[in-house]
C-alpha positions in Angstrom: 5.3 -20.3 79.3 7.2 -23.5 79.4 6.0 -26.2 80.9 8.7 -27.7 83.2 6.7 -26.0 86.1 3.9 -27.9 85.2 5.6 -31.5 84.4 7.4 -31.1 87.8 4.1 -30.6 89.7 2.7 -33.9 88.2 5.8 -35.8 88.5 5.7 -36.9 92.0 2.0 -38.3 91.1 2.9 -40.0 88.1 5.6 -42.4 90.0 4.9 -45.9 89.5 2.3 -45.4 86.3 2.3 -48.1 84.0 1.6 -48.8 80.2 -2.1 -48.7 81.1 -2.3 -46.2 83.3 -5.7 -44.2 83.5 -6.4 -45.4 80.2 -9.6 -44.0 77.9 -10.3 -47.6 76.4 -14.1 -48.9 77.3 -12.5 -52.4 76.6 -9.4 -52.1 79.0 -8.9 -55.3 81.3 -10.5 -54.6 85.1 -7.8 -55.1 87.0 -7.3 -58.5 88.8 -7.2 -56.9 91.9 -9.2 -54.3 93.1 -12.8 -53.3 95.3 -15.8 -56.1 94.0 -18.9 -56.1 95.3 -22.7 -57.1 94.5 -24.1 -54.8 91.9 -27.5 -54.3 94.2 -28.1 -52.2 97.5 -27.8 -54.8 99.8 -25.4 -53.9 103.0 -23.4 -54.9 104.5 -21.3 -56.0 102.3 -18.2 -57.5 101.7 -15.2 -55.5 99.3 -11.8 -56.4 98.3 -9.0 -53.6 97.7 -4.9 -53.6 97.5 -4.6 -54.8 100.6 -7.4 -57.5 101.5 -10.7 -57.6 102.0 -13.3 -55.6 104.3 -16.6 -55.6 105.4 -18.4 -52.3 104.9 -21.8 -52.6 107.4 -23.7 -49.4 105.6 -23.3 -47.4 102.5 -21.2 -44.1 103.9 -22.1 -40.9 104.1 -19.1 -39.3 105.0 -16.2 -40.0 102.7 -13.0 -38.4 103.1 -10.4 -38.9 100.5 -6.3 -39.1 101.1 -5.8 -39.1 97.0 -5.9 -35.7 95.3 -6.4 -38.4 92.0 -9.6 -40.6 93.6 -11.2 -37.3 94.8 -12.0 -36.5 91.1 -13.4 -39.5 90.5 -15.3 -39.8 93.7 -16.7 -36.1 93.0 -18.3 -37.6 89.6 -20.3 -40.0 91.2 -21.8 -37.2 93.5 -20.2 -39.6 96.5 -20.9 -38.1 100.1 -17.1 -36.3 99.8 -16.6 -34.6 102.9 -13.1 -33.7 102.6 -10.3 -34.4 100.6 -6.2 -34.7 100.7 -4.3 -32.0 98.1 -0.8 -31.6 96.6 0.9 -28.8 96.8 -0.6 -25.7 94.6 0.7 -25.6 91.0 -0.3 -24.9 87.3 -2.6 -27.8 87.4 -4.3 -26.8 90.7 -6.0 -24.5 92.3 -4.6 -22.4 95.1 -5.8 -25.6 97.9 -3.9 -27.7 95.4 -7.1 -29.0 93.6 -6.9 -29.9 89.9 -8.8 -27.2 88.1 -10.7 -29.8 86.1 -12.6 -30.1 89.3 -11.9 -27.7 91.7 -14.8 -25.5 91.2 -17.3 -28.6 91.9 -15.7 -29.6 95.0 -16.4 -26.1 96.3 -19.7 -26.1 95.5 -20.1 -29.2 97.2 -18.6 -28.1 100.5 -15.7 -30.3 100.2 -13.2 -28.9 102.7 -9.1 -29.3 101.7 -7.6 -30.7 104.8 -4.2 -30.6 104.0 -1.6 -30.5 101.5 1.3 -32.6 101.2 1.3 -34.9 103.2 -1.6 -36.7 105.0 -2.8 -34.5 108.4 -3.9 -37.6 110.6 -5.6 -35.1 113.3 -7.3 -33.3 110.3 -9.3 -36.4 109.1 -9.9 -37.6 112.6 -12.2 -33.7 112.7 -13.9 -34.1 109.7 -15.5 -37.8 111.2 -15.8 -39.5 108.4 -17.1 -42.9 107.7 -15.0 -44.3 105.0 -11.5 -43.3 104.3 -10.2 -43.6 100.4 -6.2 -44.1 100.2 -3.9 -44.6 97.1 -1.9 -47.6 97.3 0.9 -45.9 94.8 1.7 -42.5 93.6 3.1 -39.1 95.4 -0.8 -38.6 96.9 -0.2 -42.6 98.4 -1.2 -42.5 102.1 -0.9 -46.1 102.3 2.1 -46.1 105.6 -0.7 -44.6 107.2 -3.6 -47.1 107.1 -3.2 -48.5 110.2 -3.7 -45.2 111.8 -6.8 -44.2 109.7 -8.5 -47.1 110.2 -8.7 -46.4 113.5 -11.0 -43.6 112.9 -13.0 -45.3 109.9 -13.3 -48.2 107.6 -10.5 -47.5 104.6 -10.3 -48.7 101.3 -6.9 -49.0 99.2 -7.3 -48.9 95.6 -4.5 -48.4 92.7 -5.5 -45.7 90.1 -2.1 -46.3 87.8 -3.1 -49.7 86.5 -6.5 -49.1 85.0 -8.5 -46.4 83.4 -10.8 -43.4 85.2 -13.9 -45.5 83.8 -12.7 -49.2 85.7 -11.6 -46.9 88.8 -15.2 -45.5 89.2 -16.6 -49.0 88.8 -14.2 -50.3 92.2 -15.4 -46.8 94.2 -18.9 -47.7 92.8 -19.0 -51.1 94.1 -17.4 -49.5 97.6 -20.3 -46.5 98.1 -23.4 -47.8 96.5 -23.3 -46.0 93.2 -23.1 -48.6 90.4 -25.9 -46.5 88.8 -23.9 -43.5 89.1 -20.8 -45.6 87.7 -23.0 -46.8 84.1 -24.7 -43.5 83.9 -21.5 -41.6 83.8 -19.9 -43.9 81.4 -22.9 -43.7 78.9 -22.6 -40.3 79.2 -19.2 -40.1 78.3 -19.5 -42.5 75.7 -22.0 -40.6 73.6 -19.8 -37.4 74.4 -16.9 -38.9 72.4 -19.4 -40.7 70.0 -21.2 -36.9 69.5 -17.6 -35.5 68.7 -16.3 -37.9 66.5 -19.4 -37.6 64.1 -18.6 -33.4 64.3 -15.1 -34.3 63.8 -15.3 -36.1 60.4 -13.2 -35.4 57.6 -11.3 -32.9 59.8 -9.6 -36.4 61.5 -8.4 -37.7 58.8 -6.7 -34.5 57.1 -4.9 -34.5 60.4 -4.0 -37.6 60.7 -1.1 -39.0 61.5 -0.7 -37.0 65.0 2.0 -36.0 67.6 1.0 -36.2 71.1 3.7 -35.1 73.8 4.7 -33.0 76.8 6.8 -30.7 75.3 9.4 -28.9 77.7 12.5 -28.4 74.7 15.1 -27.0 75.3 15.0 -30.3 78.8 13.6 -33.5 77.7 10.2 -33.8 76.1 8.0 -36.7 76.8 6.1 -38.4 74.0 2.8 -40.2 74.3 2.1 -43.8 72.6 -1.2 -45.7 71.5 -0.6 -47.0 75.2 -1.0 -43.8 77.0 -4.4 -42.9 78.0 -4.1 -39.6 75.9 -3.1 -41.8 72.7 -5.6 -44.4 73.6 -9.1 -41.5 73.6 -7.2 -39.9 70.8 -7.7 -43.2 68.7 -11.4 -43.3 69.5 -12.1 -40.5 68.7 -10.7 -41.4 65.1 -6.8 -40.3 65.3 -4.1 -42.5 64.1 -0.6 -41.7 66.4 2.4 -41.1 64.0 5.2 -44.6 64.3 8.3 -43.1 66.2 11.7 -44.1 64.4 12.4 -47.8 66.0 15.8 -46.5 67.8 13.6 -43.5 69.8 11.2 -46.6 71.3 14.3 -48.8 71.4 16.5 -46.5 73.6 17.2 -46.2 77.6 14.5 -44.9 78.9 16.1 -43.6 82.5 13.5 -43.5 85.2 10.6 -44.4 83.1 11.7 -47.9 82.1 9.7 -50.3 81.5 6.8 -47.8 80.9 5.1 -48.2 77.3 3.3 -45.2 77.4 5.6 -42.1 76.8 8.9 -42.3 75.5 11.5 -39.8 76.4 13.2 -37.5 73.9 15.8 -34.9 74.0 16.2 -31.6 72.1 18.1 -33.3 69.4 15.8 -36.3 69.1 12.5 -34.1 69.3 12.3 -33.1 65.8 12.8 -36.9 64.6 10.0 -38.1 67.4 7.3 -35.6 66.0 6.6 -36.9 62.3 3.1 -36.7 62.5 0.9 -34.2 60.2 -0.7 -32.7 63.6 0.8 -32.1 67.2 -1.6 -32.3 69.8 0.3 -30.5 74.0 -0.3 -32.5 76.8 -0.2 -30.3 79.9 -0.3 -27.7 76.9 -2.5 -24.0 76.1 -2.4 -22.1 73.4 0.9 -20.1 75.0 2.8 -23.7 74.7 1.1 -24.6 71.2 3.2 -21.2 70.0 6.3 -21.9 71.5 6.4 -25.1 69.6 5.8 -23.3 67.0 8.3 -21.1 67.1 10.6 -23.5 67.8 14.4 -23.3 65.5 14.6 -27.0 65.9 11.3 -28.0 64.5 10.6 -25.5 61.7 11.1 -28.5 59.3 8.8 -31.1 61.1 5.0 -31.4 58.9 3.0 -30.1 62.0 5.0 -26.7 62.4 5.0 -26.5 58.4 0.9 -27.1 58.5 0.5 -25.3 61.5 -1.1 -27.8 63.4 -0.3 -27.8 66.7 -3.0 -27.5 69.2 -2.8 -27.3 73.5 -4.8 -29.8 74.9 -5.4 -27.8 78.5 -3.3 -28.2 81.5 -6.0 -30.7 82.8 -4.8 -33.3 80.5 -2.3 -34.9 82.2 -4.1 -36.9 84.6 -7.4 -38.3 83.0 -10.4 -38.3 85.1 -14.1 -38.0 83.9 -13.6 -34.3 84.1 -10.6 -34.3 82.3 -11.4 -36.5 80.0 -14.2 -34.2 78.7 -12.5 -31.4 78.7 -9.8 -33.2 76.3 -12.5 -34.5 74.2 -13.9 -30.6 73.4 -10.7 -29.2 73.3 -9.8 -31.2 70.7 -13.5 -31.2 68.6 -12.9 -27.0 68.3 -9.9 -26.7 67.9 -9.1 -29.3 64.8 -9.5 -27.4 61.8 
């Protein structure tokens, strides 16, 4: 199945993303702005987030969550979720609009869907919560709406295009109380990627250089640099991404100008922009890996010749923790 469904579902969240945007790299920038606090348990205490600063008298216990993209992480701390925001169902979401790379935990946990689309002010003012998460950018951004939430509880605005999943759950940390959470998680993650690059090893370099995209020929493809946060967990895990041709990464880029991350390329371009030995499918399954495949145009390119194209799950899109895992095994059985 082609995957313009799927790229038009996670469109409307990826407005606004940036070269660094949820980025896998451990030694990524924190942001300049964003929510600070004390690493001990003291409260209250004092936060800063997109839009000030704000005094948080006890650590919640009732978190609701406007952004379908901080729910993920906050779900990975085991924060106090109560309730969360969705989009609108797709092939990266459940039926409530969940991503799928989560979904199933946040039923478990009793986390109720309150709405999808937009944000259901008389829905969050039910659930009673005690801290309200918004989005400051991105289709899931209820930020025109602060003024109205924090009428019912203390909110906090954080960006999640500008830094990766591992800096985001160090702001939420620092919000909620769970800076332990926050290193623990990372560690864990960590030694994930360190366990799979050690059962990786020759395997990377015989597939090395590699091709990583959101392919949706014959409409425009999308390719992903050393900038995106595929390319950049790709490269720890011991991948090397192919050069594109200098006039591809040179040439109008439309609505994603300015963007270093993913560089746009047509169905006549696309064979030119995958020269690498191995393609890995964002937003792709095994179903997308063979269309590629059996693509006319790209019978000649090294990755269709090897046969070296792999789906990287539909989940890989938007990098979370959950996500981010998922990539990381996906990748370690399927590389031959």
């Amino acid at each position: 199945m082609k995957l313009r469904r799927s790229l038009a579902a996670v469109a409307v969240l990826a407005v606004g993303i940036g070269a660094a945007a949820c980025s896998s790299d451990p030694d990524s920038d924190a942001a300049t702005t964003g929510t600070t606090a004390a690493s001990d348990q003291s409260w209250p205490r004092t936060v800063t987030d997109e839009t000030g600063s704000i005094t948080l008298e006890q650590q919640p216990e009732r978190i609701v969550s406007t952004s379908v993209t901080l729910t993920g992480s906050l779900l990975a701390l085991d924060a106090p979720l109560i309730g969360t925001g969705a989009q609108r169902a797709s092939d990266v979401t459940d039926e409530n609009g969940l991503f799928t790379q989560w979904a199933d935990i946040a039923a478990e946990r009793g986390v109720d869907t309150l709405y999808q689309g937009e944000p259901n002010v008389e829905k969050i003012t039910a659930a009673d919560p005690d801290l309200i998460f918004v989005s400051a950018t991105g289709g899931d951004s209820a930020l025109d709406q602060v003024d109205t939430l924090r009428q019912i509880a203390p909110v906090v605005v954080l960006r999640y295009d500008d830094k990766s999943w591992q800096d985001l759950s160090g702001q939420i940390a620092a919000a909620i109380g769970a800076e332990a959470q926050a290193d623990a998680l990372v560690a864990k993650f960590d030694q994930q990627l360190e366990d799979a690059k050690s059962a990786l090893g020759d395997k990377v370099a015989a597939a090395n250089p590699v091709n990583v995209l959101a392919y949706n020929s014959p409409e425009e493809s999308r390719i992903f640099t050393a900038e995106s946060a595929q390319g950049i967990l790709l490269e720890r895990l011991g991948f090397s991404l192919a050069e594109l041709p200098a006039d591809l990464t040179a040439a109008d880029k439309g609505i994603m100008a300015g963007r270093k991350d993913v560089v746009p390329a047509g169905q006549e371009k696309l064979p030119r922009a995958v020269p690498g030995n191995t393609t890995f499918i964002v937003i792709g399954e095994a179903a997308d890996a063979d269309r590629f495949l059996a693509d006319p145009t790209l019978r000649e390119t090294p990755s269709v010749e090897k046969k070296q194209v792999i789906g990287l799950g539909k989940d890989s899109f938007r990098l979370d923790y959950y996500s981010a895992s998922n990539l990381i095994d996906r990748v370690t059985n399927t590389v031959r």
